[in-house]
C-alpha positions as a Markdown table, in Angstrom:
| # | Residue | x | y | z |
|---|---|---|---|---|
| 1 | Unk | -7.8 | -0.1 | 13.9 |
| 2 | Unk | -8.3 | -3.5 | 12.6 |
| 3 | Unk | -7.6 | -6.5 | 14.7 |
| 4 | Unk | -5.9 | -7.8 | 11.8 |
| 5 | Unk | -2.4 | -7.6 | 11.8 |
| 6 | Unk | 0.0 | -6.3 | 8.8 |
| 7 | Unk | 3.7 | -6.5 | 8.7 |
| 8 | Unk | 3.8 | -2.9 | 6.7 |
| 9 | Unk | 2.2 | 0.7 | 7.7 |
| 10 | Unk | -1.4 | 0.6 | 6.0 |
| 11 | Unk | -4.1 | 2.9 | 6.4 |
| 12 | Unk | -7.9 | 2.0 | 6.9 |
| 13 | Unk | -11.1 | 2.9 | 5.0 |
| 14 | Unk | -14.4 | 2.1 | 5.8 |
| 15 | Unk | -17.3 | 2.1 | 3.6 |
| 16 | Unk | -20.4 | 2.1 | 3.9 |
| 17 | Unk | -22.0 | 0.3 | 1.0 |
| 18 | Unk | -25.9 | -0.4 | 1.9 |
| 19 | Unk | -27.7 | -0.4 | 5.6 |
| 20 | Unk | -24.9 | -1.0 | 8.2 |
| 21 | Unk | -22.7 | -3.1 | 5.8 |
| 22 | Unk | -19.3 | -2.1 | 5.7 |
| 23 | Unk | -16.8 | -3.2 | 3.5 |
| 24 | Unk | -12.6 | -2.9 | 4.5 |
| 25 | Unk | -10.1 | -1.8 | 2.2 |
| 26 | Unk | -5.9 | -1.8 | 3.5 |
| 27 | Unk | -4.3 | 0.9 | 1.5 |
| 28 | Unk | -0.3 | 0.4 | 1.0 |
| 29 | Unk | 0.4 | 3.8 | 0.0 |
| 30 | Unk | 3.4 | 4.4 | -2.7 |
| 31 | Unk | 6.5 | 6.8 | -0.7 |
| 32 | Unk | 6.6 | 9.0 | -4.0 |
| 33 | Unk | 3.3 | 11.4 | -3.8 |
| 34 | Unk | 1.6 | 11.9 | -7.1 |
| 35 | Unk | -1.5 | 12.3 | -8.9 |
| 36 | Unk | -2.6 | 9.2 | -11.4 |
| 37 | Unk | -1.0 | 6.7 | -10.2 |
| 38 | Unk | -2.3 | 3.0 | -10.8 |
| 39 | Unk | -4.0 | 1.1 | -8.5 |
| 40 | Unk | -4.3 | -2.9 | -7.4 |
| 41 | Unk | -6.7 | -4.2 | -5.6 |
| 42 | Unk | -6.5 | -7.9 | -3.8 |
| 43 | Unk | -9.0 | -10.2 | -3.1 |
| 44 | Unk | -7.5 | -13.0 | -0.9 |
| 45 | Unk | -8.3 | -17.4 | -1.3 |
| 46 | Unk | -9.8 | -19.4 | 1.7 |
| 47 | Unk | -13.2 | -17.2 | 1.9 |
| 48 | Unk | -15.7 | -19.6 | 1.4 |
| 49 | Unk | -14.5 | -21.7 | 4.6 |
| 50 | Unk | -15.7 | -20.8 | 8.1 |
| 51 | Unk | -12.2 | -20.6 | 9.2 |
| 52 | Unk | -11.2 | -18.0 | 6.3 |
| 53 | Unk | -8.1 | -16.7 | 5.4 |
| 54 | Unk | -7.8 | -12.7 | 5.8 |
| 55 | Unk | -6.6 | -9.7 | 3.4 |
| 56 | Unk | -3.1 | -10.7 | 4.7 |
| 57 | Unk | -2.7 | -13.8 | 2.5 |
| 58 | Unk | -1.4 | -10.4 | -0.2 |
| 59 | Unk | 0.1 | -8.2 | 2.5 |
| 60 | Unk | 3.5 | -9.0 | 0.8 |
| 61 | Unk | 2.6 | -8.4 | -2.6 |
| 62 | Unk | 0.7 | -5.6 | -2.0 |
| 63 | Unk | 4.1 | -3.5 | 0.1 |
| 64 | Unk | 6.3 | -4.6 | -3.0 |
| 65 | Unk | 4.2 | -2.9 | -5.7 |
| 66 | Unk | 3.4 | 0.2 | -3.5 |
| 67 | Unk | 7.0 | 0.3 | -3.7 |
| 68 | Unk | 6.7 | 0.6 | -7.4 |
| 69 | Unk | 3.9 | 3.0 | -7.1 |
| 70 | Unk | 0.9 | 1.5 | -7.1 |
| 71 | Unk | -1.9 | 2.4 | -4.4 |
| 72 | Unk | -2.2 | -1.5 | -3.3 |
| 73 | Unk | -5.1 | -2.1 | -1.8 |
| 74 | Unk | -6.1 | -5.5 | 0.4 |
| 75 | Unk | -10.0 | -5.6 | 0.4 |
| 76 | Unk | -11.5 | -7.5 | 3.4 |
| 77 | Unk | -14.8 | -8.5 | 1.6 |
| 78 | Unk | -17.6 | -10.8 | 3.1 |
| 79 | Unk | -16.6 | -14.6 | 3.7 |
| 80 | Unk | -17.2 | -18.0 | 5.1 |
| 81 | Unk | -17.1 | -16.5 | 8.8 |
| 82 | Unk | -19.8 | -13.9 | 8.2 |
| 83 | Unk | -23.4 | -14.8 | 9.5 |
| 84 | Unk | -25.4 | -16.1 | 6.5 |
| 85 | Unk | -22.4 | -15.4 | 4.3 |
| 86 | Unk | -23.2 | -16.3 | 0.5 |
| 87 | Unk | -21.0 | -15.6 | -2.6 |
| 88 | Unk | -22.7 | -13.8 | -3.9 |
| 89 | Unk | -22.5 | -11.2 | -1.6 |
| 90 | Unk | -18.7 | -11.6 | -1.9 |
| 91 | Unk | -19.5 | -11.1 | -5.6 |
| 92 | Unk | -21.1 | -7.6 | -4.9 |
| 93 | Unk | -18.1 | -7.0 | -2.8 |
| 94 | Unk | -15.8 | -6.7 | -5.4 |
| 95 | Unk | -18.3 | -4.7 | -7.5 |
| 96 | Unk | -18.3 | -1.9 | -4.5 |
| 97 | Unk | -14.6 | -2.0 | -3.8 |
| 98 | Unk | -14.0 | -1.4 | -7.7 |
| 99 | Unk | -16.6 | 1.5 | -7.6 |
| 100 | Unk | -15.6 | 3.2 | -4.2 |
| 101 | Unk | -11.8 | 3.3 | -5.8 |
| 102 | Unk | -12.8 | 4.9 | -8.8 |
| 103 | Unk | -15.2 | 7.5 | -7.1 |
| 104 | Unk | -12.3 | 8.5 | -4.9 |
| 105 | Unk | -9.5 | 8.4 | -7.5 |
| 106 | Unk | -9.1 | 11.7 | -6.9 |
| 107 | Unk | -8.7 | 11.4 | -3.3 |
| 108 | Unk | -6.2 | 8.6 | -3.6 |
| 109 | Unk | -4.2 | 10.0 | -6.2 |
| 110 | Unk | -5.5 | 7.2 | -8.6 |
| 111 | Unk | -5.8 | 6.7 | -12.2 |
| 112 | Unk | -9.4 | 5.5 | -12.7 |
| 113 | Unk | -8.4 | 3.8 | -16.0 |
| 114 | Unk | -5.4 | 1.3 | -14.3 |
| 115 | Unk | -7.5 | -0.7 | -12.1 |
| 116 | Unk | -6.0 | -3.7 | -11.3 |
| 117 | Unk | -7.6 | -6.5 | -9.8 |
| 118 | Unk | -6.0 | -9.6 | -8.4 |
| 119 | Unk | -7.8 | -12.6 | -6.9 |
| 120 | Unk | -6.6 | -15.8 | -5.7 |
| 121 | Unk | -9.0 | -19.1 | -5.6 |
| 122 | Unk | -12.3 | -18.0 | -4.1 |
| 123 | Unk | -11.1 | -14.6 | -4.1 |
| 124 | Unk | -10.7 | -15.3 | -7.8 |
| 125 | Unk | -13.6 | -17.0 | -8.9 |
| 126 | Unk | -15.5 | -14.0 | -7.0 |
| 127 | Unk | -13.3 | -11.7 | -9.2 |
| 128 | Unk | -14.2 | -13.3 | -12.9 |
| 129 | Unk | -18.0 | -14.1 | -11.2 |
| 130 | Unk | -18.0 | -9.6 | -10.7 |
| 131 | Unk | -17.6 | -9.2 | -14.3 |
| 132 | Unk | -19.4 | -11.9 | -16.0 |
| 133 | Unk | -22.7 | -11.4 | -14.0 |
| 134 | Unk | -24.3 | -8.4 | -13.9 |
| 135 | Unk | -27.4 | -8.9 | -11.8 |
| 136 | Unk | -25.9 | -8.6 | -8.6 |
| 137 | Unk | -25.4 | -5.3 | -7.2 |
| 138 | Unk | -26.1 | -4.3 | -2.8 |
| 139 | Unk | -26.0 | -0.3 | -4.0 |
| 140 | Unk | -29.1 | 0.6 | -5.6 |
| 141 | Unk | -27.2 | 3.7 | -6.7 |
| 142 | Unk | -25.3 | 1.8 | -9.1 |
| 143 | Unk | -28.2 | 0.3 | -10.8 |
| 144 | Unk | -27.4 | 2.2 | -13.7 |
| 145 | Unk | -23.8 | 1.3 | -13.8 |
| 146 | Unk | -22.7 | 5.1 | -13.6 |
| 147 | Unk | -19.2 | 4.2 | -12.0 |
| 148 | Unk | -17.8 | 0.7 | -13.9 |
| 149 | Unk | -16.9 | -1.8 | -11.8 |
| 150 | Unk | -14.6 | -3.7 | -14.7 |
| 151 | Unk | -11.2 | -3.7 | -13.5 |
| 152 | Unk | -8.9 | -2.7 | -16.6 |
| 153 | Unk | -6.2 | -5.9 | -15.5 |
| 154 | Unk | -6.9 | -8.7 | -14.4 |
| 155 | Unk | -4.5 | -11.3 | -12.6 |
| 156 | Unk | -6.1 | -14.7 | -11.3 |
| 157 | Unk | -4.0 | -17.2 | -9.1 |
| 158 | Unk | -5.9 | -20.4 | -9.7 |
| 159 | Unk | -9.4 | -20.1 | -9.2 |
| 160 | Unk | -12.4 | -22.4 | -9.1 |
| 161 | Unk | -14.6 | -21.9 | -12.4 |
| 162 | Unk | -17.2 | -24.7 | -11.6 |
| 163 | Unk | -19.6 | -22.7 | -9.7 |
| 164 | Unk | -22.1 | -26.0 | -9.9 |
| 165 | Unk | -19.2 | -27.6 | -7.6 |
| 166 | Unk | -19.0 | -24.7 | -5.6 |
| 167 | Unk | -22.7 | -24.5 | -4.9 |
| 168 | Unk | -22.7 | -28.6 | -4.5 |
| 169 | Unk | -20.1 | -28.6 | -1.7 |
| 170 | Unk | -20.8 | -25.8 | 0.3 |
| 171 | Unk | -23.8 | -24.1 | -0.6 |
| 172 | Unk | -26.2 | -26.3 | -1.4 |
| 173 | Unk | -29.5 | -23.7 | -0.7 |
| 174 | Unk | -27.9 | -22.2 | -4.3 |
| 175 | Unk | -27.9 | -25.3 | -6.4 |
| 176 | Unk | -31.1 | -24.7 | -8.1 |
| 177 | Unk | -29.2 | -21.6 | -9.7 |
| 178 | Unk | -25.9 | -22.8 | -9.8 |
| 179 | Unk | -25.3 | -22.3 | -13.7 |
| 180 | Unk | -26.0 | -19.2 | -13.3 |
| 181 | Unk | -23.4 | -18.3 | -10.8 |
| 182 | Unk | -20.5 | -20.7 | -12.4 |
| 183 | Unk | -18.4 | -19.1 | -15.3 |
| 184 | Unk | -17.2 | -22.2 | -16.5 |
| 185 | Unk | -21.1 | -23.0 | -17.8 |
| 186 | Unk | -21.3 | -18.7 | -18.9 |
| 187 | Unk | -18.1 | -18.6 | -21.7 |
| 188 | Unk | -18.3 | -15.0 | -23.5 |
| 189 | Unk | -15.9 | -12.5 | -24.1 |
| 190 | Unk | -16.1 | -10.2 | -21.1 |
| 191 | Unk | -12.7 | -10.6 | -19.4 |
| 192 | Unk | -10.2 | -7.6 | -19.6 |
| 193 | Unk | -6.6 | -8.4 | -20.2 |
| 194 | Unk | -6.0 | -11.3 | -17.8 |
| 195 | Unk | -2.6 | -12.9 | -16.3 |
| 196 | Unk | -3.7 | -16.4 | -14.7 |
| 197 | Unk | -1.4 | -18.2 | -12.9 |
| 198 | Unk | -1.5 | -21.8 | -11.7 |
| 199 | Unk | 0.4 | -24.5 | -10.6 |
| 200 | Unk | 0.5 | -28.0 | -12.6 |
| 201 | Unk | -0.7 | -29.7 | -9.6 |
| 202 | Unk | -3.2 | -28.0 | -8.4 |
| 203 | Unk | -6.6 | -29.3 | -7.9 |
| 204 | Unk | -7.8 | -26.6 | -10.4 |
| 205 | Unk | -5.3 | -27.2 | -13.0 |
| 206 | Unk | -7.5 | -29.1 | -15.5 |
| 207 | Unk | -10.3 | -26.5 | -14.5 |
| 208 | Unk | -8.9 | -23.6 | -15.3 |
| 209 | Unk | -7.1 | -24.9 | -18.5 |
| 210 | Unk | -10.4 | -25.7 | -20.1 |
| 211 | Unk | -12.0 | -22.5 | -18.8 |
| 212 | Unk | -9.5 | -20.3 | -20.5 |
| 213 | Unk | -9.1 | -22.8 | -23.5 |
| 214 | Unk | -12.8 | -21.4 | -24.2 |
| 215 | Unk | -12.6 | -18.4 | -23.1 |
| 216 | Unk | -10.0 | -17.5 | -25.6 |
| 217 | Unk | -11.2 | -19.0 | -28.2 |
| 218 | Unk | -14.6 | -16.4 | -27.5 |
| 219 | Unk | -12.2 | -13.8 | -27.9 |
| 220 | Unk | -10.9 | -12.9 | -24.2 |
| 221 | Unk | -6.8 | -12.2 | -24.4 |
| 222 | Unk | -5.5 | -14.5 | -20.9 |
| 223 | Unk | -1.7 | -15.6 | -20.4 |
| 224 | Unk | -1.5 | -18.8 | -18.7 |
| 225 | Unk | 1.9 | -19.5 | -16.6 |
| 226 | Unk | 1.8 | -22.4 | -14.8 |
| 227 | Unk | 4.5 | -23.7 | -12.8 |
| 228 | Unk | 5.3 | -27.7 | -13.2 |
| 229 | Unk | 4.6 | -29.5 | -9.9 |
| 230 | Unk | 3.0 | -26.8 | -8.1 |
| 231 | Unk | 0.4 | -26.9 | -5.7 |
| 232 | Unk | -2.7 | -24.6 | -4.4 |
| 233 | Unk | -1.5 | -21.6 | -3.2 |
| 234 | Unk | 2.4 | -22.4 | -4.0 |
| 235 | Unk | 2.6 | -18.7 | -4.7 |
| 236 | Unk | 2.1 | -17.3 | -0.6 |
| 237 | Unk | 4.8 | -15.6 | 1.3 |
| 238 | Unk | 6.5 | -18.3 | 3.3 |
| 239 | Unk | 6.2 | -21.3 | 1.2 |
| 240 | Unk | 8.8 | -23.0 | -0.9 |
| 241 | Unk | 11.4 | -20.1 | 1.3 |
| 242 | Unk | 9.5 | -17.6 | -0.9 |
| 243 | Unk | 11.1 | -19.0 | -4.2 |
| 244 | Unk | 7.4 | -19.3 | -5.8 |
| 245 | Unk | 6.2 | -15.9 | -4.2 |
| 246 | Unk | 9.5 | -14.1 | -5.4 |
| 247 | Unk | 8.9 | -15.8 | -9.1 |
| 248 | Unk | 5.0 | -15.0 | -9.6 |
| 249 | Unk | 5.7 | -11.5 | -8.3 |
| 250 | Unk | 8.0 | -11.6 | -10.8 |
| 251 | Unk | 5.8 | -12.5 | -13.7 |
| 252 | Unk | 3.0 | -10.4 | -12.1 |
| 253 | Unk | 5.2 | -7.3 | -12.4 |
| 254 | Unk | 6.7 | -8.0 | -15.8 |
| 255 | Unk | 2.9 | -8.4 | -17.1 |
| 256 | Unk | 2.1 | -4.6 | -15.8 |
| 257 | Unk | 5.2 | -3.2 | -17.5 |
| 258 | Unk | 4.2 | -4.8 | -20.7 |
| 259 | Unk | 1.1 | -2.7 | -20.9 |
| 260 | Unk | 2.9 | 0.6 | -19.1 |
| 261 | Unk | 1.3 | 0.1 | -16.4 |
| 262 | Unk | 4.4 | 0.9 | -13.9 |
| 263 | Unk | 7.6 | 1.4 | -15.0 |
């Protein structure tokens, strides 16, 4: 078992993607088993440091809406405290995690067509970066796209969009391609239906209002709830004594209802 350590029962898959990469997924299993029930994956912030945070930043989400019955998943993709970690392996990441849950849908008791993925900062800027750039893909099987990696919801806490920043500050041997990793310089409709969440005063604030400001107007349906006076990462279990983490799990679960997504 993982050395990582959950407050809830989860179970733990490994797969193998390419060579002797693996990639982590933490299942929160619903109590009620069924077939075709929805799934939500979670990509955690922090990623691109060396001292990352881990799939547990969402433990607490993830146990509330496998209470609702929703196979939540926590995905320990590749980070800051890999060896020669880049994003855009962490990129690919969320490509295979995407693919390995529909494959085994089945398996999981899963409905292949409510996919939900949630990202928060670099866990969300890897998210959108999965759909809007196709090129990068560690499975040669999928070449051919024959299992879609496009999550069918989307919900973003606060994510860099600049990926010329990104690139600038932390991986500077990715400059010289920078625009072509940074959705903020890539505007097209692409984007399923997408809850974003930020805080007023959050670094990223001004960022992501411009970047869905554009993206909407090329078509891509986004809610934006922001919270007045609210910082990065406002939203975690055990700051602000949860009022912000029960609020956004709030609006997160009123936005799945609205499309049927649990009940």
């Amino acid at each position: 078992m993982s050395k990582l350590k959950f407050d809830f029962p989860v179970s733990e898959r490994t797969y193998k993607v390419i060579e002797d990469r693996k990639l982590k997924l933490f299942i929160f299993e619903p109590e009620v088993k069924q077939t075709d029930r929805p799934a939500i994956l979670f990509f955690n912030g922090g990623s691109f440091k060396k001292n990352t945070k881990s799939p547990v930043q969402f433990q607490h989400q993830a146990n509330y809406f496998a209470s609702k019955g929703m196979v939540a998943i926590c995905v320990d993709y590749r980070n800051g405290s890999d060896k020669d970690f880049l994003p855009t392996q962490a990129i690919t990441d969320v490509k295979s995690a995407i693919r390995w849950v529909r494959r085994n849908s089945s398996e999981l008791g899963v409905d292949p067509n409510k996919i939900v993925v949630c990202g928060s900062s670099a866990g969300g800027y890897v998210t959108i970066s999965s759909i809007m750039f196709k090129d990068f893909n560690d499975e040669p099987e999928y070449s051919n796209q024959s299992i879609d990696h496009i999550p069918n919801l989307l919900i973003i806490f606060a994510a860099g969009m600049d990926g010329v920043d990104i690139m600038r500050r932390r991986y500077p041997q990715l400059l010289e391609n920078a625009t072509k990793l940074s959705p903020i310089h890539n505007m097209k409709k692409c984007l399923p239906r997408t809850l974003w969440i930020c805080g007023t005063a959050d670094d990223f604030y001004a960022q992501n209002l411009d970047f869905i400001t554009q993206m909407r107007d090329k078509g891509n349906d986004i809610t934006f709830k922001t919270f007045e006076g609210m910082e990065h990462g406002f939203f975690n279990y055990g700051k602000h004594q949860n009022k912000y983490f029960h609020k956004t799990r709030m609006e997160m679960e009123k936005y799945l209802h609205s499309f049927n997504v649990i009940s």
